[in-house]
N, CA, C and O atoms as a GROMACS GRO file, in nm:
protein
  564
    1UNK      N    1   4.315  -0.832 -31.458
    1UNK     CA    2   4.182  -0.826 -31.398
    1UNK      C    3   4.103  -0.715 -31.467
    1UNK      O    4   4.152  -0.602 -31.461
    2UNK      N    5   3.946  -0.740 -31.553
    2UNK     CA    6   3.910  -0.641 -31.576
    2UNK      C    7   3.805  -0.570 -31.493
    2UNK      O    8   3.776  -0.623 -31.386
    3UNK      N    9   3.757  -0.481 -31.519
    3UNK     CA   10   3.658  -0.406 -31.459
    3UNK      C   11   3.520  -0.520 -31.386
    3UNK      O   12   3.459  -0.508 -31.280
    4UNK      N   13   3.511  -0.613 -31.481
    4UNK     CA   14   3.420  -0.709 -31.389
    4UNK      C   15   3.393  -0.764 -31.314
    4UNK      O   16   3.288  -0.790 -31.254
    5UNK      N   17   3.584  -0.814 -31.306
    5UNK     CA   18   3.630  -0.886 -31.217
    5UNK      C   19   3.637  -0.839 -31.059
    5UNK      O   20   3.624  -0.901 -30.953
    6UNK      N   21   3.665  -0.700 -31.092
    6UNK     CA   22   3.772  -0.580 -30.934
    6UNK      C   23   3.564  -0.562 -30.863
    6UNK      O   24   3.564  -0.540 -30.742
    7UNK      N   25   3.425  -0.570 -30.922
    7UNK     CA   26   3.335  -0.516 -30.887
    7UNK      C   27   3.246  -0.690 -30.874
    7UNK      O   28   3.130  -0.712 -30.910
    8UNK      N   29   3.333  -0.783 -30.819
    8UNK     CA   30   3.250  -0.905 -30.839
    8UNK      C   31   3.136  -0.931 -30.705
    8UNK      O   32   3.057  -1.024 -30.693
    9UNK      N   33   3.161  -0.808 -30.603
    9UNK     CA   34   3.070  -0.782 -30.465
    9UNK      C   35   2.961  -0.688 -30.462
    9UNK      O   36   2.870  -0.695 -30.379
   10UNK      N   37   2.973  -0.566 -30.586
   10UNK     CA   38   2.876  -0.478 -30.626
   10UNK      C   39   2.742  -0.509 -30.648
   10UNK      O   40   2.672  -0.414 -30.682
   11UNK      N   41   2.673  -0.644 -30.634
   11UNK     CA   42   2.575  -0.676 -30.632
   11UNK      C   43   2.518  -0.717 -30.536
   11UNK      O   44   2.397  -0.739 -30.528
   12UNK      N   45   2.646  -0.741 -30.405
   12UNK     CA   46   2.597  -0.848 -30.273
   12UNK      C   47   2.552  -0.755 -30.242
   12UNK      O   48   2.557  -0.645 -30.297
   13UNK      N   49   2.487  -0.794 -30.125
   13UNK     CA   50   2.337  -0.734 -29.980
   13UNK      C   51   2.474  -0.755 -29.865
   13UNK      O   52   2.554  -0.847 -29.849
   14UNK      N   53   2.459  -0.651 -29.812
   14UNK     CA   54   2.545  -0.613 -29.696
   14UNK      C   55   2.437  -0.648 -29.533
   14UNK      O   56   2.344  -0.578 -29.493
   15UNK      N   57   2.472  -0.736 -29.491
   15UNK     CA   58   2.381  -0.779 -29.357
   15UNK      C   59   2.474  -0.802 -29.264
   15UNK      O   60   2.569  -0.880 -29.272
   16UNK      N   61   2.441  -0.728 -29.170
   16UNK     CA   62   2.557  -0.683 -29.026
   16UNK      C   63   2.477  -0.821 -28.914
   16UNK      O   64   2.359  -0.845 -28.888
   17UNK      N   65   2.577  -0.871 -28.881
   17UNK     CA   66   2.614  -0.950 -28.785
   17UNK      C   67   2.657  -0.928 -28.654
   17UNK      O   68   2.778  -0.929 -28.630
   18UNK      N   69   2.535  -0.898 -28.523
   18UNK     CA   70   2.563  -0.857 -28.371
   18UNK      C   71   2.540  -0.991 -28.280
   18UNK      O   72   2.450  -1.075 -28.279
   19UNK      N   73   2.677  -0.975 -28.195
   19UNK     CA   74   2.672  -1.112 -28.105
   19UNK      C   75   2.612  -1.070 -28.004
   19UNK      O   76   2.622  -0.956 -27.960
   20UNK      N   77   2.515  -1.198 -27.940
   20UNK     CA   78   2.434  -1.168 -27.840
   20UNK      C   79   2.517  -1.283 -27.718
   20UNK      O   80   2.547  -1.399 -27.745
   21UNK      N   81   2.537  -1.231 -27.618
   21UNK     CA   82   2.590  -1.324 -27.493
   21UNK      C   83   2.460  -1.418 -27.454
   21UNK      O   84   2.473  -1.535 -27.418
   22UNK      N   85   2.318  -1.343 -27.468
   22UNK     CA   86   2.219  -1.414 -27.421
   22UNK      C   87   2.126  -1.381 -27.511
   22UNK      O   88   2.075  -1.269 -27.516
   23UNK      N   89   2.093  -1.496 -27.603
   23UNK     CA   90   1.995  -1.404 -27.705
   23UNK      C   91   1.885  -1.407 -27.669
   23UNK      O   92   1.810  -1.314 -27.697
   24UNK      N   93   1.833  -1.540 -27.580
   24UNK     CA   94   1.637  -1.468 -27.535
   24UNK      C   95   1.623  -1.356 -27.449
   24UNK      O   96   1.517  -1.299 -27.424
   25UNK      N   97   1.774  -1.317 -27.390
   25UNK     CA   98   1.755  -1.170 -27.334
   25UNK      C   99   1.764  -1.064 -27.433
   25UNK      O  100   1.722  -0.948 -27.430
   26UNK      N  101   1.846  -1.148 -27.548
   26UNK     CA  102   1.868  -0.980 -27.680
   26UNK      C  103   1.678  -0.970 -27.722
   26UNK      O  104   1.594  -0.880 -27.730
   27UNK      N  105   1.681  -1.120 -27.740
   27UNK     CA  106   1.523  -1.068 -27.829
   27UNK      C  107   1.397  -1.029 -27.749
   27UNK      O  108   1.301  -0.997 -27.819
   28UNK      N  109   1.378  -1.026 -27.596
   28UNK     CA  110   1.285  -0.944 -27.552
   28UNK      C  111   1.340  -0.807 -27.590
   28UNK      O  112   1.259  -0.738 -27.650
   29UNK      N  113   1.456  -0.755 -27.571
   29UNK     CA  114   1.520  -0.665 -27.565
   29UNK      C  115   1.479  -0.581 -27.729
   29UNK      O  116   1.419  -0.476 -27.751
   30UNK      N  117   1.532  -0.664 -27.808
   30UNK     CA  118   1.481  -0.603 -27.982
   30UNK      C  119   1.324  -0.560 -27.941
   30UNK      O  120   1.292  -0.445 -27.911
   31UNK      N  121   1.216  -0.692 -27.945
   31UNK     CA  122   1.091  -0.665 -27.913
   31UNK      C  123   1.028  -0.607 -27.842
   31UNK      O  124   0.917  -0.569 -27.880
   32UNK      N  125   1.071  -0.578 -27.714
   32UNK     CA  126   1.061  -0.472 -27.591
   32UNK      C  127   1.077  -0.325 -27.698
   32UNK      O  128   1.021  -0.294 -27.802
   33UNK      N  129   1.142  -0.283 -27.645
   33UNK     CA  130   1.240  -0.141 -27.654
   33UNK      C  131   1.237  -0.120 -27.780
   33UNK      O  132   1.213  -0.003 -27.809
   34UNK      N  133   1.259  -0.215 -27.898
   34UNK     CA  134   1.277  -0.162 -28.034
   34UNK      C  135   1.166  -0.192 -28.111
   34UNK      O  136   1.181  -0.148 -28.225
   35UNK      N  137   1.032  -0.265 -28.092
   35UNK     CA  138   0.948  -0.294 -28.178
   35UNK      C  139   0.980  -0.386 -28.262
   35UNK      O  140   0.932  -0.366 -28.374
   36UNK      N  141   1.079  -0.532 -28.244
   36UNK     CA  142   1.128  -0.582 -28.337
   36UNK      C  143   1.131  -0.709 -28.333
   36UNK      O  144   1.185  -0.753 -28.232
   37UNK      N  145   1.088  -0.793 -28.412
   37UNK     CA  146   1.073  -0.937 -28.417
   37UNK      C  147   1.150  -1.043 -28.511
   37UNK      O  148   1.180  -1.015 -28.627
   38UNK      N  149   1.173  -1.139 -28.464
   38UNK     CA  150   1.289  -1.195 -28.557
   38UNK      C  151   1.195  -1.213 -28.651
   38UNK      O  152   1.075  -1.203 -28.624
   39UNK      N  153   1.259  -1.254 -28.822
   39UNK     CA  154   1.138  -1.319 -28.960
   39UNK      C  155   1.198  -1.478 -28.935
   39UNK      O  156   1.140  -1.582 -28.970
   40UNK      N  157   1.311  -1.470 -28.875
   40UNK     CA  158   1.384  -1.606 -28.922
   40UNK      C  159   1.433  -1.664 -28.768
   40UNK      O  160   1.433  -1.587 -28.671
   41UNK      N  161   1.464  -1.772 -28.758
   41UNK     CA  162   1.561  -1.838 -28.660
   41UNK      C  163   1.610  -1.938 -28.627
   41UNK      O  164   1.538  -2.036 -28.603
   42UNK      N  165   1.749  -1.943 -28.616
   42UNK     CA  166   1.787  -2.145 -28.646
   42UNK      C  167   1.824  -2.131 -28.484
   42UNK      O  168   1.784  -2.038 -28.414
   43UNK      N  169   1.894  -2.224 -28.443
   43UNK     CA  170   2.005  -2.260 -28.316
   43UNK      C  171   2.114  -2.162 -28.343
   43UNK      O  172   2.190  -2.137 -28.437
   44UNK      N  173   2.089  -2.113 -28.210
   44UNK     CA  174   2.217  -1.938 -28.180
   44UNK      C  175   2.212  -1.830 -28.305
   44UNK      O  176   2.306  -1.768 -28.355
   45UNK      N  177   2.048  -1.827 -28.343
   45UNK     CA  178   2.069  -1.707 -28.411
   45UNK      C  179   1.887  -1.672 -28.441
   45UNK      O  180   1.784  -1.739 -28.431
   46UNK      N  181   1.918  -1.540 -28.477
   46UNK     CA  182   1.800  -1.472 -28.526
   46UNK      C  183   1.795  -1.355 -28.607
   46UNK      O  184   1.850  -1.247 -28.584
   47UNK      N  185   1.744  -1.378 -28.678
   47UNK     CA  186   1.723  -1.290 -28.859
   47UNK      C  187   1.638  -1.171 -28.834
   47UNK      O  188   1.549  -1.183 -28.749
   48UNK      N  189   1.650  -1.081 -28.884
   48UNK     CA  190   1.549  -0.978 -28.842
   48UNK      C  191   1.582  -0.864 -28.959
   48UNK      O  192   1.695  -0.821 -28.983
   49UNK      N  193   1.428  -0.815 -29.042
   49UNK     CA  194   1.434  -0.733 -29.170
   49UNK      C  195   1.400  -0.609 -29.090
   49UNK      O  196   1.349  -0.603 -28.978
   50UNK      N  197   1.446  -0.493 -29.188
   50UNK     CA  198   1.408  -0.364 -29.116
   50UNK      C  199   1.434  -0.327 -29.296
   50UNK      O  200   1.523  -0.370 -29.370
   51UNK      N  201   1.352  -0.256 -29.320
   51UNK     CA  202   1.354  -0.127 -29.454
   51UNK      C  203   1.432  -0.194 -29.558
   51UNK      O  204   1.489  -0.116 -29.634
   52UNK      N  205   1.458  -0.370 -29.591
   52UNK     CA  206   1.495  -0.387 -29.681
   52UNK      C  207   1.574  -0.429 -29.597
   52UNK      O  208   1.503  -0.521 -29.557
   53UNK      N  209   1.672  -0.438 -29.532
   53UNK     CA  210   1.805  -0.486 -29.503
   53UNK      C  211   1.802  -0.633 -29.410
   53UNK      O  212   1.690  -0.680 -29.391
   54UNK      N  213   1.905  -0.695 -29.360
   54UNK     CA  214   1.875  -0.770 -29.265
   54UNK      C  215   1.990  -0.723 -29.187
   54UNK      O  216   2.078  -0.648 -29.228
   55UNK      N  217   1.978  -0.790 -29.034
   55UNK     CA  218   2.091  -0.764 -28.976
   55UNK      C  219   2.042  -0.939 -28.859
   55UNK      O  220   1.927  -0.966 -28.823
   56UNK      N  221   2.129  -0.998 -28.838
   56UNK     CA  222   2.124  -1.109 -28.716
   56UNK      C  223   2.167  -1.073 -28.580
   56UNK      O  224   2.244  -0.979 -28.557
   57UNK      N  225   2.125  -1.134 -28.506
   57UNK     CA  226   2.199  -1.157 -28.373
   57UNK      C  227   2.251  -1.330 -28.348
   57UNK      O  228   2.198  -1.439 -28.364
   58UNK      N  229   2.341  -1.297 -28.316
   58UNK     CA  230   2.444  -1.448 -28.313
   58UNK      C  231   2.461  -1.487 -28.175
   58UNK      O  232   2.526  -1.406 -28.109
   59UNK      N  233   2.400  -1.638 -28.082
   59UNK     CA  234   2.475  -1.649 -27.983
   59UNK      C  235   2.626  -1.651 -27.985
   59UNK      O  236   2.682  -1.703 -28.081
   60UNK      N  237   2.685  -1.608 -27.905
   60UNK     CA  238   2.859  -1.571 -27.861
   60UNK      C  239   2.911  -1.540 -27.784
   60UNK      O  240   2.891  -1.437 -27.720
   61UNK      N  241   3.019  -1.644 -27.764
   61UNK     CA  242   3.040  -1.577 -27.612
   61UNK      C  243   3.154  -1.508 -27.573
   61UNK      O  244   3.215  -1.501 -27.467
   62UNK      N  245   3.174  -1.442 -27.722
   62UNK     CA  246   3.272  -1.325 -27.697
   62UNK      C  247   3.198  -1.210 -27.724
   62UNK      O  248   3.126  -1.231 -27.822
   63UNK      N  249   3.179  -1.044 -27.656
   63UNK     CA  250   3.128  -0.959 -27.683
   63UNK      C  251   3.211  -0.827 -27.728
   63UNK      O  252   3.329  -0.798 -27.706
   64UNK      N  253   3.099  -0.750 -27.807
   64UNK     CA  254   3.193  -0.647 -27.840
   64UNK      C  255   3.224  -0.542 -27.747
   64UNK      O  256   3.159  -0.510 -27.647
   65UNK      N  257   3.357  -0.479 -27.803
   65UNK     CA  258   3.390  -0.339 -27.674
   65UNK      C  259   3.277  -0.244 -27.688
   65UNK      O  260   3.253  -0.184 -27.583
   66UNK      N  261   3.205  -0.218 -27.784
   66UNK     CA  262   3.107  -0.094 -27.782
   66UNK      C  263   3.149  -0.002 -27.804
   66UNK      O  264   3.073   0.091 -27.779
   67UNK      N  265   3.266   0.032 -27.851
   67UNK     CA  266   3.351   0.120 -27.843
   67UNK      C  267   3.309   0.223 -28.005
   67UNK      O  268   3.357   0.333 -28.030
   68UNK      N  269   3.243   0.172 -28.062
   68UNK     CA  270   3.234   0.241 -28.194
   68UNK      C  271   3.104   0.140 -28.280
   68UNK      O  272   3.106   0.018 -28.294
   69UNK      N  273   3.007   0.230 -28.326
   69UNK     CA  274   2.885   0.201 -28.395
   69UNK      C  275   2.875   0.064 -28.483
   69UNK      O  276   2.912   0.046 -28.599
   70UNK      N  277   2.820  -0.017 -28.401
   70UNK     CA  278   2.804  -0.186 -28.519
   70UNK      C  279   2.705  -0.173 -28.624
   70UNK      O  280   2.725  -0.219 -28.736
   71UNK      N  281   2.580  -0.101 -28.583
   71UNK     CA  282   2.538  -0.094 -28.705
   71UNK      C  283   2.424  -0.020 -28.705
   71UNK      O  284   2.343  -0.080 -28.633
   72UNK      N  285   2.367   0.099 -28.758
   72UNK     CA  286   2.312   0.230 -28.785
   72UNK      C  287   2.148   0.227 -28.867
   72UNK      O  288   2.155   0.177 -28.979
   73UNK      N  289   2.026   0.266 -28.833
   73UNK     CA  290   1.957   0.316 -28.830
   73UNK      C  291   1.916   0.390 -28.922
   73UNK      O  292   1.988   0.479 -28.876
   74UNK      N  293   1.859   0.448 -29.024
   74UNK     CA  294   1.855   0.581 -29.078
   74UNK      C  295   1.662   0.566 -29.092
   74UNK      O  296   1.590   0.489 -29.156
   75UNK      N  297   1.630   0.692 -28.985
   75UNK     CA  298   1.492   0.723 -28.994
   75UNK      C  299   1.460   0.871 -29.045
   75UNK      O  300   1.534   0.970 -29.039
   76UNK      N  301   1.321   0.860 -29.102
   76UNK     CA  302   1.252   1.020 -29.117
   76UNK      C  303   1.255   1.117 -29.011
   76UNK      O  304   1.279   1.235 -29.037
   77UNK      N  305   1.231   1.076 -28.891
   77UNK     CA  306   1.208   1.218 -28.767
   77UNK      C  307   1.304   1.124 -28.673
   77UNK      O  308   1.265   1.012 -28.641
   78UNK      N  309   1.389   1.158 -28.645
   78UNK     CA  310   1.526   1.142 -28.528
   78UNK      C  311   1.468   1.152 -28.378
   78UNK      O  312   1.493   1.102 -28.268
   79UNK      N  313   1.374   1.249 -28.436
   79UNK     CA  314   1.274   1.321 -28.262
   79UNK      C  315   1.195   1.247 -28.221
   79UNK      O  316   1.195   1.219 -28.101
   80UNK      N  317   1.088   1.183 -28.325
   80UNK     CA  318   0.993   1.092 -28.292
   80UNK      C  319   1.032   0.950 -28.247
   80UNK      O  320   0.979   0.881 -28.160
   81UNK      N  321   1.107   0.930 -28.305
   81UNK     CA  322   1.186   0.802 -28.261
   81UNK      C  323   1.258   0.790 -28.142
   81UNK      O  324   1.275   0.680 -28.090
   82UNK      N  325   1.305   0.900 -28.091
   82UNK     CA  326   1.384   0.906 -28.002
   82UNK      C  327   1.274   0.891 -27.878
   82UNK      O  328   1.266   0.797 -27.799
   83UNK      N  329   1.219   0.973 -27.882
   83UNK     CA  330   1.063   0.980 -27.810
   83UNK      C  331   1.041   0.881 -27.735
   83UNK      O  332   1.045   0.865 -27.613
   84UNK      N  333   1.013   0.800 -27.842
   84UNK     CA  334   0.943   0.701 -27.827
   84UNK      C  335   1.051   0.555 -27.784
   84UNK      O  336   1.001   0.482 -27.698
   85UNK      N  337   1.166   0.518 -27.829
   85UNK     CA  338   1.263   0.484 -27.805
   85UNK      C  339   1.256   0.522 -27.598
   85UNK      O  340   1.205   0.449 -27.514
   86UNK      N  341   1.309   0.625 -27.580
   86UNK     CA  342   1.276   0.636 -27.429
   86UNK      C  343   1.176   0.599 -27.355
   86UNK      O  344   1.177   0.542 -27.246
   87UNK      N  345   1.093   0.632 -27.419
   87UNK     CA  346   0.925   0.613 -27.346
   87UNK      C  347   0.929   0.444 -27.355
   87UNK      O  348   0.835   0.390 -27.297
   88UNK      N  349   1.025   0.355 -27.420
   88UNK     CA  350   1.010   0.194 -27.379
   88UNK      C  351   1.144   0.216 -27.323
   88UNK      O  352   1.220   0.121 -27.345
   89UNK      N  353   1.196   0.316 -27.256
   89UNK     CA  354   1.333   0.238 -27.150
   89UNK      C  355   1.472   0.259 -27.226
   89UNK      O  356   1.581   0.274 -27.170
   90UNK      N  357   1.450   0.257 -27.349
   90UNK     CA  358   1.602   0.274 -27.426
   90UNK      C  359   1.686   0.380 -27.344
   90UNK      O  360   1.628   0.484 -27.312
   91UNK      N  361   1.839   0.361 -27.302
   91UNK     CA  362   1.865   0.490 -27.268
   91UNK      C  363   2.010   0.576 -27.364
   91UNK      O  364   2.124   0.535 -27.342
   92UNK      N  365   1.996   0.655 -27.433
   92UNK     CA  366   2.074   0.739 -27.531
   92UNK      C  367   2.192   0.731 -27.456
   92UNK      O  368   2.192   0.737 -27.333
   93UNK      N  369   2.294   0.716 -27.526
   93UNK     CA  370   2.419   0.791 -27.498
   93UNK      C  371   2.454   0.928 -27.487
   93UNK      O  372   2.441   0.982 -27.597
   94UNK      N  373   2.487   0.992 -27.415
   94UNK     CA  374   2.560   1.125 -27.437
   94UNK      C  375   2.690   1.150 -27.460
   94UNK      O  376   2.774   1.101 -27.384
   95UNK      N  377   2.730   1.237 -27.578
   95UNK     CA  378   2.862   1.207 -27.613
   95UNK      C  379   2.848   1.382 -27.613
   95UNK      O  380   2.753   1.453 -27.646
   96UNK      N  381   3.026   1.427 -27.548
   96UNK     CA  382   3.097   1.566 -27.564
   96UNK      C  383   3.211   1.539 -27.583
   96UNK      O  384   3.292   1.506 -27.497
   97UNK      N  385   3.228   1.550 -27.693
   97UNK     CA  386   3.414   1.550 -27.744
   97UNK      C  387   3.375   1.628 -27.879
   97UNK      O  388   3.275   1.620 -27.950
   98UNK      N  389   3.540   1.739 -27.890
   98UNK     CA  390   3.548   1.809 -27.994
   98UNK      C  391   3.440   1.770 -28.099
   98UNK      O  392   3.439   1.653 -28.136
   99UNK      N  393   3.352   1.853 -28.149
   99UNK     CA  394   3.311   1.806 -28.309
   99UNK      C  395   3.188   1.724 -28.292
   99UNK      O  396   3.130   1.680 -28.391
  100UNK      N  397   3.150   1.704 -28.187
  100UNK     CA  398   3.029   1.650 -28.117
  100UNK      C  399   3.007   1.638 -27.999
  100UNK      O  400   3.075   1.606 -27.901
  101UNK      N  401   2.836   1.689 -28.025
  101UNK     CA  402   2.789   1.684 -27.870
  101UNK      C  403   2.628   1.638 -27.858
  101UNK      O  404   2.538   1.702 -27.912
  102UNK      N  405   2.614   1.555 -27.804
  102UNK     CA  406   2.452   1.530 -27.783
  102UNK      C  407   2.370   1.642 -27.726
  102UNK      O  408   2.440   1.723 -27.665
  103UNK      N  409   2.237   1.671 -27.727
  103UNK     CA  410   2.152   1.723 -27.675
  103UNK      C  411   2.058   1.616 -27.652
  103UNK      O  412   2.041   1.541 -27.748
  104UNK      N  413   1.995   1.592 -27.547
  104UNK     CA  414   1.874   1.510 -27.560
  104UNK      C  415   1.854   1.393 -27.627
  104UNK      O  416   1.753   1.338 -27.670
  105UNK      N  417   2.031   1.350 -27.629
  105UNK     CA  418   2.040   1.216 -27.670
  105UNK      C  419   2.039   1.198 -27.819
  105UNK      O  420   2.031   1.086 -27.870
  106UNK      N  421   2.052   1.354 -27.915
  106UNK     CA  422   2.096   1.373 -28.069
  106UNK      C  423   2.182   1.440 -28.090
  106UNK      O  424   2.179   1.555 -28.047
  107UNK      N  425   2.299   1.388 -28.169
  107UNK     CA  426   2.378   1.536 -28.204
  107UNK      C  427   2.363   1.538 -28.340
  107UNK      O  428   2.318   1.444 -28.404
  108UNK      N  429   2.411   1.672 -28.399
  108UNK     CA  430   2.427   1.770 -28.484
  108UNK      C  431   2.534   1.720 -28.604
  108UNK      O  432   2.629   1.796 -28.624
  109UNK      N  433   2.526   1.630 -28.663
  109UNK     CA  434   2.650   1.573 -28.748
  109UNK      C  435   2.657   1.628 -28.867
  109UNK      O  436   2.562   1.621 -28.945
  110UNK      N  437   2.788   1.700 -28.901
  110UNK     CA  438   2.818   1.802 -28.999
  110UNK      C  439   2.869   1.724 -29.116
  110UNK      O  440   2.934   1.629 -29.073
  111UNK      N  441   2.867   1.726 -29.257
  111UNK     CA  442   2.877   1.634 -29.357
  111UNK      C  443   2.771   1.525 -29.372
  111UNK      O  444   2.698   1.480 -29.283
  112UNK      N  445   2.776   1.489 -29.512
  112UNK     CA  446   2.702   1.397 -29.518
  112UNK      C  447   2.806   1.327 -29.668
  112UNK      O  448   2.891   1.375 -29.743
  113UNK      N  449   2.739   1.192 -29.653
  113UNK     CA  450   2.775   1.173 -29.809
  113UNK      C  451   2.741   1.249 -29.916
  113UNK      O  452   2.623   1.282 -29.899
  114UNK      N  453   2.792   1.305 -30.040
  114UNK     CA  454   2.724   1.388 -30.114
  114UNK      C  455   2.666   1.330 -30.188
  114UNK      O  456   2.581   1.394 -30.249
  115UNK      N  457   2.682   1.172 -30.224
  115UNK     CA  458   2.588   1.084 -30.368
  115UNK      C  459   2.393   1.078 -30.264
  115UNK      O  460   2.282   1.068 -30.317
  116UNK      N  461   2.429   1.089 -30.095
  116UNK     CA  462   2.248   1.113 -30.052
  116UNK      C  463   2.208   1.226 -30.094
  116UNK      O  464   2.099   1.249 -30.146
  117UNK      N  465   2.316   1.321 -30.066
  117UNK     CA  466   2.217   1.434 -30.132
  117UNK      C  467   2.202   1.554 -29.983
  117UNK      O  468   2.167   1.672 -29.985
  118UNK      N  469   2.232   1.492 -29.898
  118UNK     CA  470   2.235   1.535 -29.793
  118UNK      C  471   2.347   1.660 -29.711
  118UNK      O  472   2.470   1.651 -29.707
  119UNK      N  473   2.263   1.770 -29.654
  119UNK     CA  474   2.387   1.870 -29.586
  119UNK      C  475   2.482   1.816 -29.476
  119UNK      O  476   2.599   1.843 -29.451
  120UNK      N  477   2.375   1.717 -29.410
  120UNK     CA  478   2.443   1.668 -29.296
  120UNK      C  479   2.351   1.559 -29.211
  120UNK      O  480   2.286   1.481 -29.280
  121UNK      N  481   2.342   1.549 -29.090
  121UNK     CA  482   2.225   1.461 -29.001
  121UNK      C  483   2.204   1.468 -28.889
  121UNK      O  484   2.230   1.582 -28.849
  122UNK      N  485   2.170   1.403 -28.813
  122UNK     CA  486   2.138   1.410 -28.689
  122UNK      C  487   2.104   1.278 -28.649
  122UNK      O  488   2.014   1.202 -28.684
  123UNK      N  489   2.223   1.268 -28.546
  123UNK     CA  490   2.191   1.118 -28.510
  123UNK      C  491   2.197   1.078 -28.335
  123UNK      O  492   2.212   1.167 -28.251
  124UNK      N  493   2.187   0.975 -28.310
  124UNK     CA  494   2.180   0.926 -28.132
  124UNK      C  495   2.237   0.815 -28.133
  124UNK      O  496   2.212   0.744 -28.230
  125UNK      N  497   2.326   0.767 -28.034
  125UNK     CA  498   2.341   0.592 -28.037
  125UNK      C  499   2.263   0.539 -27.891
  125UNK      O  500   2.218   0.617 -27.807
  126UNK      N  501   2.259   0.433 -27.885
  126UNK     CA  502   2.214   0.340 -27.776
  126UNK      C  503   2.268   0.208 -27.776
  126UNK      O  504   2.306   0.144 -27.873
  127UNK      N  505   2.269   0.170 -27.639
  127UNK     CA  506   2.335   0.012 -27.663
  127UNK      C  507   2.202  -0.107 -27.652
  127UNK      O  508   2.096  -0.092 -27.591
  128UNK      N  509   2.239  -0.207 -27.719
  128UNK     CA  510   2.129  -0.322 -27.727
  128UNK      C  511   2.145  -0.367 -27.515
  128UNK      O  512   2.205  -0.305 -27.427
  129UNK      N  513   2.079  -0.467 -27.509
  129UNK     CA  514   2.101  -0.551 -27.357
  129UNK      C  515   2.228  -0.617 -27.385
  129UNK      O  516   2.303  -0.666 -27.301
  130UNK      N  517   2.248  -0.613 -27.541
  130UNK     CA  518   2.421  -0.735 -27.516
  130UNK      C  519   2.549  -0.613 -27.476
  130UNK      O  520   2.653  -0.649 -27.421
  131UNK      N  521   2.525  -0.479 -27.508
  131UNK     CA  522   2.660  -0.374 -27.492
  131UNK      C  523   2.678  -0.332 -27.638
  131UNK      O  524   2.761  -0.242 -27.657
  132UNK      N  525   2.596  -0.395 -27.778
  132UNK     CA  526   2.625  -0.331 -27.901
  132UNK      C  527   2.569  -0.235 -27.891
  132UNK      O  528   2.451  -0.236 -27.856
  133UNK      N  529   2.656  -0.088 -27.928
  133UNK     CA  530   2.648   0.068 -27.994
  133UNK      C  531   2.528   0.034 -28.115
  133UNK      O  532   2.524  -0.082 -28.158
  134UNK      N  533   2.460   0.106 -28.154
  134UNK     CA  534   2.342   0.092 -28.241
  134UNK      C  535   2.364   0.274 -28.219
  134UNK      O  536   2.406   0.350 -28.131
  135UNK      N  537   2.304   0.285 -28.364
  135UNK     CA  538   2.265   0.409 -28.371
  135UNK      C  539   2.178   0.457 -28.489
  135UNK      O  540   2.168   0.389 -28.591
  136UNK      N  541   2.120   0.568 -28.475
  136UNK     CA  542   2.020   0.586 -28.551
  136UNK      C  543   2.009   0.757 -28.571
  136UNK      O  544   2.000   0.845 -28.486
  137UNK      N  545   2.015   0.765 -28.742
  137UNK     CA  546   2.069   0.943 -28.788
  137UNK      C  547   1.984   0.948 -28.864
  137UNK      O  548   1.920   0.853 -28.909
  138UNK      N  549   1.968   1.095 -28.896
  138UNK     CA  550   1.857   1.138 -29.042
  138UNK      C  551   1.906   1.204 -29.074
  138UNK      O  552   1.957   1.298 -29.014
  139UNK      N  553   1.910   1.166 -29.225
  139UNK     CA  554   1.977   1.294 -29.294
  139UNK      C  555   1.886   1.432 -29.323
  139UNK      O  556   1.769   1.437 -29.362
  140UNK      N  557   1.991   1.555 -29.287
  140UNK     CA  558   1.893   1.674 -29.338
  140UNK      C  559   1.955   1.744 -29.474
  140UNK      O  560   2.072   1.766 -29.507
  141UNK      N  561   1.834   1.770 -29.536
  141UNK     CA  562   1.851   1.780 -29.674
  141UNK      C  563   1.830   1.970 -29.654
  141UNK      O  564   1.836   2.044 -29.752
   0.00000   0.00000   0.00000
């Protein structure tokens, strides 16, 4: 196998896939609370662009545990968003365990990747109306 072969995914678009138990309740829910509208939509699903990326919501009627972040956010002001995020109803998680702790629904996240460029971030999670973890960090430079 050469080098061309082992990197034959290095070109794909990475688009995260969240199951919705009820999706005309997920998509007031996106559009409500998140400002967000599907671009696309067949039977049990809906497409939705944000900053280049896509991510769907899938009818399903298995849901996730929530137990750990489906799929992440990265904005300029963490504060403003958050703000405003509340002010339509969203409600933050608060997390205290070793090595993290929310304030006001952000914590303080130490490291960053070093190819961003970044010291570290600051991020919040929230759950959609289906129980998916979502979260949303900024890196500080």
């Amino acid at each position: 196998m050469d080098a061309d072969d082992r990197n034959v995914l290095a070109g794909a678009r990475a688009a995260t896939r969240l199951p919705a138990q009820d999706l005309d309740r997920a998509r007031r829910f996106y559009a409500e609370k998140l400002g967000l509208e599907p671009v696309d939509e067949r039977p049990g699903g809906l497409l939705y662009r944000c900053g280049g990326a896509e991510f769907a919501l899938f009818r399903s009627a298995g849901v996730s545990p929530g137990t750990f972040t489906q799929m992440a956010l990265e904005v300029d002001d963490i504060e403003a968003v958050v703000v405003e995020l509340k002010r339509r109803g969203v409600v933050f998680e608060e997390v205290d365990v070793p090595g993290l702790r929310t304030e006001g629904g952000i914590a303080e996240v130490e490291g960053h990747y070093p190819s961003k460029g970044a010291r570290g971030e600051r991020g919040g999670w929230f759950r959609d109306s289906e129980g998916n973890l979502l979260g949303i960090g900024q890196p500080l430079y």
